[in-house]
N, C-alpha and C positions, 0 to 999 in steps of 0.2 A: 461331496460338494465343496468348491472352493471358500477359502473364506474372505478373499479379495474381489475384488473386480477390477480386473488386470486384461491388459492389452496390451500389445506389441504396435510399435509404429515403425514400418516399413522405411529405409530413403530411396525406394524405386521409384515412387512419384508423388510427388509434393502439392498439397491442398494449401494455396495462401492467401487469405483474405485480410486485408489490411485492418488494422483497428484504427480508429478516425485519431488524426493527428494533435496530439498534445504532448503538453513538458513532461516529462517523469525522470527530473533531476535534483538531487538534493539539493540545497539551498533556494531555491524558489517553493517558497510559501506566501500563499498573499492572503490578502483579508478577509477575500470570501470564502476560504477554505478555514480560518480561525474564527469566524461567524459561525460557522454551517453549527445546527444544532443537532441533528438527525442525519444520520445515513440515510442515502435515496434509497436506496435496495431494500432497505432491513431496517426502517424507524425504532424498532427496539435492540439493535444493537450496542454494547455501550462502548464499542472501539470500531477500528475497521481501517485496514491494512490499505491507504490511499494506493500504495504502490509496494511491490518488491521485483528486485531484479538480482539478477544474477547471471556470471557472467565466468567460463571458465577457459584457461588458456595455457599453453606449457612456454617455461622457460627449460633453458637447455643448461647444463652444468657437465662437464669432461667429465669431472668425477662420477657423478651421480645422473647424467645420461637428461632424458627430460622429467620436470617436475611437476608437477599437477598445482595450479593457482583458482583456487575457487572464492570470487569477491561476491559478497552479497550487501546490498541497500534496501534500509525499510523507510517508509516513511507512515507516520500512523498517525491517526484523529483522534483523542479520547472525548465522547460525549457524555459519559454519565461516573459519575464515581465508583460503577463497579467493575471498569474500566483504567482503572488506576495502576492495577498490577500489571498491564502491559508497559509500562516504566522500567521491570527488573527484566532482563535482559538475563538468559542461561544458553549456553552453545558448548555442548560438547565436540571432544575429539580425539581419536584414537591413538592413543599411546601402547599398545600390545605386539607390538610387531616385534617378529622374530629376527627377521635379516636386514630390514632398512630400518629407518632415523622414525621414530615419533613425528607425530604432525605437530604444527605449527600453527597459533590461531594471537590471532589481532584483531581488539576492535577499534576504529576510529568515528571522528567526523561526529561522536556524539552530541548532538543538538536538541532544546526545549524550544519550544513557541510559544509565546502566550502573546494576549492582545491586552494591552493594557492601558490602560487614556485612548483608545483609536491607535495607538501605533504597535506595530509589532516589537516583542525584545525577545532577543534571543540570550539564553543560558545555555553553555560550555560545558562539558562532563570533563570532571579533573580527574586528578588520579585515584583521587578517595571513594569514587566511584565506580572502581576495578575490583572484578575478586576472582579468585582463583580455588581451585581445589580440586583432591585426585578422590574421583568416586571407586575405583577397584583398580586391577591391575591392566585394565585394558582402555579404563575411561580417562579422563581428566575433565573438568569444565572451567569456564571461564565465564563471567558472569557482569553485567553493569546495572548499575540502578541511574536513570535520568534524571537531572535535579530540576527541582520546582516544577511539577508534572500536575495538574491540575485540571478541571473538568471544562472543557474548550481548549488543552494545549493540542500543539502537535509536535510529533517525537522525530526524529529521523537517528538513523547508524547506520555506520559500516563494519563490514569484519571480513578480514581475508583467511583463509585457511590455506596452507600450505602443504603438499602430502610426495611422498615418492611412493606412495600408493598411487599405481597409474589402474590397475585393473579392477578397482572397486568407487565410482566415484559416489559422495557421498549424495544422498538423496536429494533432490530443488523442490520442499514442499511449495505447494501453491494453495491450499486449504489448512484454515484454521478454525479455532472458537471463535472468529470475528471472522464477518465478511473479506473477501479480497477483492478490490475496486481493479486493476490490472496486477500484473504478474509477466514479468518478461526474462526468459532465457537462452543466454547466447553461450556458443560454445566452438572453441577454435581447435580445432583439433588436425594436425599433421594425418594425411591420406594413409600413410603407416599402419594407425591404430584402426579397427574396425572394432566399431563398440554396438550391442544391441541396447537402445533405448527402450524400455517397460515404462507404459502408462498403468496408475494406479488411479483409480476413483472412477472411471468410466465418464469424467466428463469431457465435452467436445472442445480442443485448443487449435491453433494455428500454429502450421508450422512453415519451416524454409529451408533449404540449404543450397549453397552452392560451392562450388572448387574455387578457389583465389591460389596466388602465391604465398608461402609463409616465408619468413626470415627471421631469423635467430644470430643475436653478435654475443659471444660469450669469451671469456678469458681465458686461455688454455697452460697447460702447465709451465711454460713459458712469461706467463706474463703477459702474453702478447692478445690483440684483440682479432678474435678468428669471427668468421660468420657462416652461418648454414641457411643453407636456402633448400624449398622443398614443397612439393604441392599440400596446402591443408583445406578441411572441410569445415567450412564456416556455416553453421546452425542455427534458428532461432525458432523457439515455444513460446508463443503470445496466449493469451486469455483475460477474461475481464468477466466479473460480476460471476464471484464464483461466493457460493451462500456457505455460511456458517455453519463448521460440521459439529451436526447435532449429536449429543450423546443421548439416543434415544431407548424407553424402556427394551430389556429382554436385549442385550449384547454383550457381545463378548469383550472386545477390545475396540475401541472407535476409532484407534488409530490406523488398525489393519485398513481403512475404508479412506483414510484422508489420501486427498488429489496429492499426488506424487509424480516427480519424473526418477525414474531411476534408470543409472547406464553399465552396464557388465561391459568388459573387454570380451571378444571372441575369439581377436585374433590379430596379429602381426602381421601384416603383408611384406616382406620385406621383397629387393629387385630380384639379389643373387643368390639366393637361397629359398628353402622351403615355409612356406608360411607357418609359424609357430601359432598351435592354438590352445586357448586358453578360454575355453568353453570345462567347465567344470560340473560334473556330477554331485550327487549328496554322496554315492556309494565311494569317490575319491575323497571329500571330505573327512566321512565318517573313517575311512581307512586312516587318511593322515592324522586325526585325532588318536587312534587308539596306538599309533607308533608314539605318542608324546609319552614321556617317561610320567608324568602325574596323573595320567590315565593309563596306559598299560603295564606299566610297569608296578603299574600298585595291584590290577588285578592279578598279579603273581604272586603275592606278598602272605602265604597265607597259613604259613608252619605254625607262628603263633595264636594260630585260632584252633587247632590241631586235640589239642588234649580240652578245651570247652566242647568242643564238636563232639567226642567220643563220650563226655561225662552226659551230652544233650539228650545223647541220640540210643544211653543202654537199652537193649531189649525193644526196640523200634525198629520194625519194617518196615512199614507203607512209608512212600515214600510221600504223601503226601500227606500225612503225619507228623513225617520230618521235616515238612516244609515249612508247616504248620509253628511246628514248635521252634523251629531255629526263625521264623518270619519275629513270632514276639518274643523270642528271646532277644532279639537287634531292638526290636522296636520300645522296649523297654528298658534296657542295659543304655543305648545311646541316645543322647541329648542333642538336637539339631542346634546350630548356630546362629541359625536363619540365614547364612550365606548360601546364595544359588550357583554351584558349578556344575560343570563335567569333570572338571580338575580339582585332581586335593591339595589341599596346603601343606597341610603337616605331615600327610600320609596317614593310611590306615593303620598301622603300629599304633602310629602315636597316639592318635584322634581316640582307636581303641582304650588306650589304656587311661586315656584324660576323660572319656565316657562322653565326648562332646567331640561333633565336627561337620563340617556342610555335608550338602545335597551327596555329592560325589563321593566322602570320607563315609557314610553310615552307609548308601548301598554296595558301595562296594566291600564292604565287610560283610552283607548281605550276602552276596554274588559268591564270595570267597567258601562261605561256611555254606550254600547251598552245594558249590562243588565237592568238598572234602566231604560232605551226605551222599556223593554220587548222583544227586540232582544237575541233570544241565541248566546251565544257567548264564546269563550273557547281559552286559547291559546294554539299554535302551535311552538313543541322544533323544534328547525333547527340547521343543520351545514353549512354554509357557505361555498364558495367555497374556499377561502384561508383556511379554518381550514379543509380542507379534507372531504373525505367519510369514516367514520370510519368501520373497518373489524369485527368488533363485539359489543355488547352495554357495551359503557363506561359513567357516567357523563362526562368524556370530551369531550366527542364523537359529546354534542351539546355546541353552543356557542350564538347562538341566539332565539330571540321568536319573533313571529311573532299574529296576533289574524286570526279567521275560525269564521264567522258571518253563521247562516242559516239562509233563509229565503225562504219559500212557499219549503222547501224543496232542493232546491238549496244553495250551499256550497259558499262562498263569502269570499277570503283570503285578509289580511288589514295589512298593516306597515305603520303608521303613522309617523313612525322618517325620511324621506326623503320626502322631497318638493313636488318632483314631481310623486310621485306614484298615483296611484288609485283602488280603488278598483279591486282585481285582477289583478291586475301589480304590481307586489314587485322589488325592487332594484336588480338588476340582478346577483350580490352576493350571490342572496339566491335562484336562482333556482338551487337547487345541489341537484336534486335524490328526496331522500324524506324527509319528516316531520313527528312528532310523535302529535295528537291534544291529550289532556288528560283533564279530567274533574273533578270534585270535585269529584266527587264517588268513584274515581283510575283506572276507566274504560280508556282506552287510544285506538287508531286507529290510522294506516299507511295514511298518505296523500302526494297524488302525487304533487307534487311543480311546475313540468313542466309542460308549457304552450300547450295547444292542439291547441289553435286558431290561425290562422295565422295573425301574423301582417305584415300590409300592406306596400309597401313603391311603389307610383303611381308618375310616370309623364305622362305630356301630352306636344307636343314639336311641336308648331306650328313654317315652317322655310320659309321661302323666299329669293330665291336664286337669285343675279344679274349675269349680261356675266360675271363679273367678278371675280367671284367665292364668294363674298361677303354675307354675310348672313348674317339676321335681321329677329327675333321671338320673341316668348312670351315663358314661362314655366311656368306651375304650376305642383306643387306636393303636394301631400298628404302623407302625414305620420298615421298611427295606432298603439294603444298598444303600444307592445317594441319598436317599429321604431320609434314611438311619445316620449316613454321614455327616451331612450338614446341619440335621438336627446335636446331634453331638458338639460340632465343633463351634454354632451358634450359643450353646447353652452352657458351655463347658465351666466359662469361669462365673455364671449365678447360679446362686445358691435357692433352695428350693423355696424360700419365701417371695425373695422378689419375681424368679420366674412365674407363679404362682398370680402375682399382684396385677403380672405385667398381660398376662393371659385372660383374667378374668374382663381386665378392660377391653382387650382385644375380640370378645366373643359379648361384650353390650354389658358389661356390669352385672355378670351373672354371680352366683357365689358358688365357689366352689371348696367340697371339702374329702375327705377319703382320699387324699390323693396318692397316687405309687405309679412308682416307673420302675421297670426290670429292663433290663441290659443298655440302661443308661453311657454310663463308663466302663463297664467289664463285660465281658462275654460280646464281644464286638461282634463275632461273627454271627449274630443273632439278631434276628428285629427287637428293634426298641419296640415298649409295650406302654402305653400310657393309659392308665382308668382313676375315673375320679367322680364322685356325688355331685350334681348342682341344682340350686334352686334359682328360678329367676320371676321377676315378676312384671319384665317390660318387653317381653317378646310377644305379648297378644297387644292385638288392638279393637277393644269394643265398640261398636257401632248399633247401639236400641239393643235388641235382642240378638243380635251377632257378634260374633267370634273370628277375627282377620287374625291370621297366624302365615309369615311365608316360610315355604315350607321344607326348606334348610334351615331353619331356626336361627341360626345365631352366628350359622356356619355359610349363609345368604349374600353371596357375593354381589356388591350393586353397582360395582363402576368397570369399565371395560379398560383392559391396560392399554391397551391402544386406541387412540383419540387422537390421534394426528392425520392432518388430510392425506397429507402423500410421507412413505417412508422413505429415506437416504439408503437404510441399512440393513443388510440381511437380520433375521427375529434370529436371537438365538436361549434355546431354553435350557442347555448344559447336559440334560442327560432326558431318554424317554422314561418317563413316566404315568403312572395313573393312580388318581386321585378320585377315592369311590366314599360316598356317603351310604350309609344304612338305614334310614330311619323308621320306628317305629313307635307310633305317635295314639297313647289314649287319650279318646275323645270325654271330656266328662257326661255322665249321665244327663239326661233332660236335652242335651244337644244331639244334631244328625248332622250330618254331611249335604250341605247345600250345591257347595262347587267345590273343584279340587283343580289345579293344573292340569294340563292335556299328558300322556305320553308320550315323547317323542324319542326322533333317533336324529341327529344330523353327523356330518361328517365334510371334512376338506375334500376337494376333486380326488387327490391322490389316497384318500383315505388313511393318512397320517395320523390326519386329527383325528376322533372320533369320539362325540358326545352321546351319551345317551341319559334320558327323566325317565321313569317307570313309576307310575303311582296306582294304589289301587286301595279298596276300600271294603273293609266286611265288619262288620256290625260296627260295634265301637272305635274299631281299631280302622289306623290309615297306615301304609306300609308307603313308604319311597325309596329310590334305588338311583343313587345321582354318580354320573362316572366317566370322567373327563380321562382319553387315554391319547398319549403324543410320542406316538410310535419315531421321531424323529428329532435328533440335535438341533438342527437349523434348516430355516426359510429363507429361500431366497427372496430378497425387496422387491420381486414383483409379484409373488403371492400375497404381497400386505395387505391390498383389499380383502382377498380371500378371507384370510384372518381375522382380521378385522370386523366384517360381518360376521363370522363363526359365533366370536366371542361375544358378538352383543346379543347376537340368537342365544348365547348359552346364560348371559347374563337378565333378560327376558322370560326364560323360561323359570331360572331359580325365584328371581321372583316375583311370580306369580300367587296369587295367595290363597290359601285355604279358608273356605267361611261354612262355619259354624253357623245352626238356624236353632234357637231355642224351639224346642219341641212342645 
């Protein structure tokens, strides 16, 4: 299932509906817009983007051919004080290129409003109000803060971006955290270039285009002033009253969903010649990456791992044994950096022998020492879920590597830069959609990243109940897989008192004591195992001669994570899982069983979800059987009602209550 909602907009034929006629130019701000107290749209908004436009055009340069000129204008409302950091201003820009010049970015025209005695004043952004910095070797930002920014200003900028990147322009969002009141983008482009435009967000905009004349007067080696003249296509995306994107429970990334224009090159038309295309695969990507000498060239690199390999691997056959044992021997030997590439810095030599290095430098020492085992083994491009799902194949499109072992035929995915992973359990950042694996050859293949197997998450809840509503049991749990992994890397750095402190509040202030965990931090590839004593004395509730107990006890889920009328965003819950309660509940002596919960089964249309209650009841004892299972990663946003009801029927049924009848 996609994780966008992405659409193609044809220029065969053009839907244009006018948006009703007003200013939308900087320096016109008037009073009643420094009045207004509330957005019309969205009264709890506490900013709200009056206007953005955006506008992109080519200059021509002998040298360097045509340029790519991308100007953008905000103008913005602040209402409420939390609202305020809309003042600091961040815009990155691509400095990574291989054969042409680094982009280029300016901001201007930075202006404050405020109303002050009845009049408007405007404040000036000087230079002290610039900032600059290089995020890695392919980012740079450039950054402003608005002076004297206050709750009733309004902000306005400008910033041009300059690029001889003609075949990747960068994104025209038109959705943010704050409503967008219009959004307007224009685009002049020479008939030459044939670009396919991508809608991202699925919301409805207006568009235009028509053929004009273009002309271009440019200075030629000479000195002298030459001019080009040439048919281009002038474009324009309208929109208005676009709502505030929500980052709402159970998602992956929210930015995968914000309203975008994005425009690929496809192709050069040119008169006397073959049209040049420039439509691009992931499987040429993935190729041209693994020709870069910081990716292929390091998985060559591997004599020096050569006599570890053989001291690993004495007296070891299986091969998945050896996979086994060379997986932690990496994963303990190497220290991640926390930097994300596909490309190493230092090299794996080095990284090797400093015991530290990114994403790229520890699996491919991985990748190296599965091959000298005679394990196949190849790495796999990934994007993580903070860098997005990208809408077409870009090199930035990945940002990590991951290694894909075979063995007997069976595919075995490995990230050795996190502690706690194992074979087939990657850090849950990188189940995002899919993977590209590629091989020396240049041959590359699509690989699914999400999890099919269910990870487990098991209790069993032995109770004993006195007259006096009092209750003393045992628990154990079992955890699997993701349930085992996140658990792990949730808990890693407390210690067993506070986690201890922090749990017993989380389950109503029970007390717990005896407590132990096995395969906490060692023996990973194992379920975690958690058992512990508690006593509690506020999970019943007496009513005369009755006994209300619900009947998850403590484990009694009562709010529905979904409470929104309509959802923006596909549900995403990370990996399938099932989540099963056991309980087994004595009744005290002198009591009976009055009412119990119904048994039920429910389930989603597609039977993804699937809940099931089981309760029953023999002499003393009451037995329930509770067992939430989510056969699937992700929902798409117009199953959210579906879900939505699911969960409340599941949250309904939990608690329902058990009553005790003194006998």
């Amino acid at each position: 299932m996609k994780l966008r909602i992405i659409g193609t907009l044809f220029f065969l034929v053009w839907n244009f509906f006018s948006i009703k006629a007003q200013s939308y130019e900087l320096g016109k701000v008037t009073l009643l817009e420094l009045q207004e107290k509330v957005n019309q749209k969205d009264t709890s908004a506490p900013a709200a983007i009056l206007f953005k436009k955006g506008r992109t055009f080519f200059t021509y340069n002998e040298d360097k051919g045509f340029i790519a000129n991308h100007v953008y204008e905000f103008k913005i409302k602040i209402y409420k004080k939390e609202g305020l950091s809309w003042a600091n201003q961040q815009v990155r820009y691509y400095i990574g290129y291989e054969n042409i010049s680094e982009d280029r970015l300016e901001f201007s025209d930075g202006i404050t409003y405020n109303l002050e005695n009845g009049k408007i004043v405007k404040t000036k952004l000087d230079n002290q109000g610039s900032f600059k910095k290089k995020i890695n070797k392919y980012w740079n930002e450039k950054a402003i803060t608005l002076p004297s920014v206050k709750v009733g200003s309004i902000i306005e900028y400008k910033y041009i971006l300059k690029s001889e990147n003609i075949v990747r322009f960068p994104d025209f969002e038109f959705q943010y955290q704050i409503p967008v009141n219009y959004f307007e983008y224009k685009m002049e482009i020479p008939e030459v270039y044939i670009y396919k435009p991508i809608l991202i967000g699925g919301y409805s905009i207006e568009t235009d285009a028509k053929l004009v004349n273009g002309h271009q007067t440019y200075e030629n080696k000479h000195n002298q002033s030459s001019s080009l003249s040439y048919r281009q296509i002038n474009s324009v995306y309208k929109g208005k009253d676009i709502p505030a994107l929500v980052n709402e429970p159970y998602i992956s990334n929210v930015e995968n969903y914000k309203g975008t224009i994005q425009h690929e090159l496809e192709r050069i038309r040119y008169t006397d010649k073959p049209d040049k295309d420039f439509t691009v695969t992931w499987e040429g990507v993935a190729t041209n990456i693994f020709k870069n000498d910081k990716f292929g060239k390091e998985l060559n690199v591997k004599k020096f791992l050569l006599e570890d390999v053989k001291r690993l691997l004495q007296n070891v056959e299986s091969q998945n044994e050896r996979l086994n044992i060379i997986f932690k021997f990496v994963q303990n030997k190497m220290n991640w950096n926390e930097v994300n590439d596909y490309d190493t810095e230092k090299g794996v030599e080095k990284a090797y022998l400093d015991q530290t290095g990114n994403v790229a430098e520890i699996n491919f020492i991985l990748i190296n020492m599965l091959q000298l085992a005679g394990i196949e083994a190849n790495p796999v491009l990934v994007s993580t879920i903070e860098n997005g799902v990208p809408a077409y194949p870009t090199r930035t499109g990945f940002n990590y590597v991951i290694a894909a072992a075979e063995i007997d035929g069976k595919q075995i995915l490995l990230d050795a830069t996190h502690k706690y992973t194992i074979p087939n359990i990657l850090p849950l950042n990188v189940l995002n959609w899919k993977g590209r694996l590629i091989k020396i050859d240049g041959t590359s293949k699509e690989i699914d990243l999400m999890p099919v197997t269910l990870s487990r998450d098991y209790s069993n809840i032995l109770v004993k109940m006195d007259v006096s509503g009092k209750m003393e049991g045992k628990v154990r749990i079992q955890k699997t897989d993701y349930d085992a992994y996140d658990f792990r890397v949730q808990n890693a750095s407390k210690n067993e008192e506070n986690y201890l402190e922090k749990l017993e509040q989380q389950l109503g202030d029970l007390k717990i004591t005896d407590y132990k965990i096995e395969n906490g931090k060692t023996n990973l590839i194992n379920p975690i195992s958690e058992s512990y004593s508690f006593t509690s004395e506020n999970q019943t509730e007496i009513v005369g001669d009755k006994m209300l107990v619900n009947a998850l006890l403590f484990f009694t889920r009562s709010k529905n994570p979904f409470t929104q009328e309509k959802r923006q965003n596909p549900i995403y819950f990370g990996y399938p899982s099932q989540e099963k309660f056991n309980l087994n509940i004595e009744i005290p002596e002198g009591y009976s069983v009055e009412s119990m919960p119904k048994s039920i089964r429910i389930s989603s249309e597609n039977k993804e979800i699937v809940f099931t209650f089981i309760t029953s009841n023999v002499d003393n004892k009451i037995q329930i059987s509770c067992s939430k299972e989510i056969y699937n990663s992700i929902f798409a946003a117009d199953q959210y009602d579906g879900l939505k009801d699911l969960f409340q029927k599941m949250i309904v049924s939990q608690n329902e209550k058990i009553v005790l009848k003194k006998i």
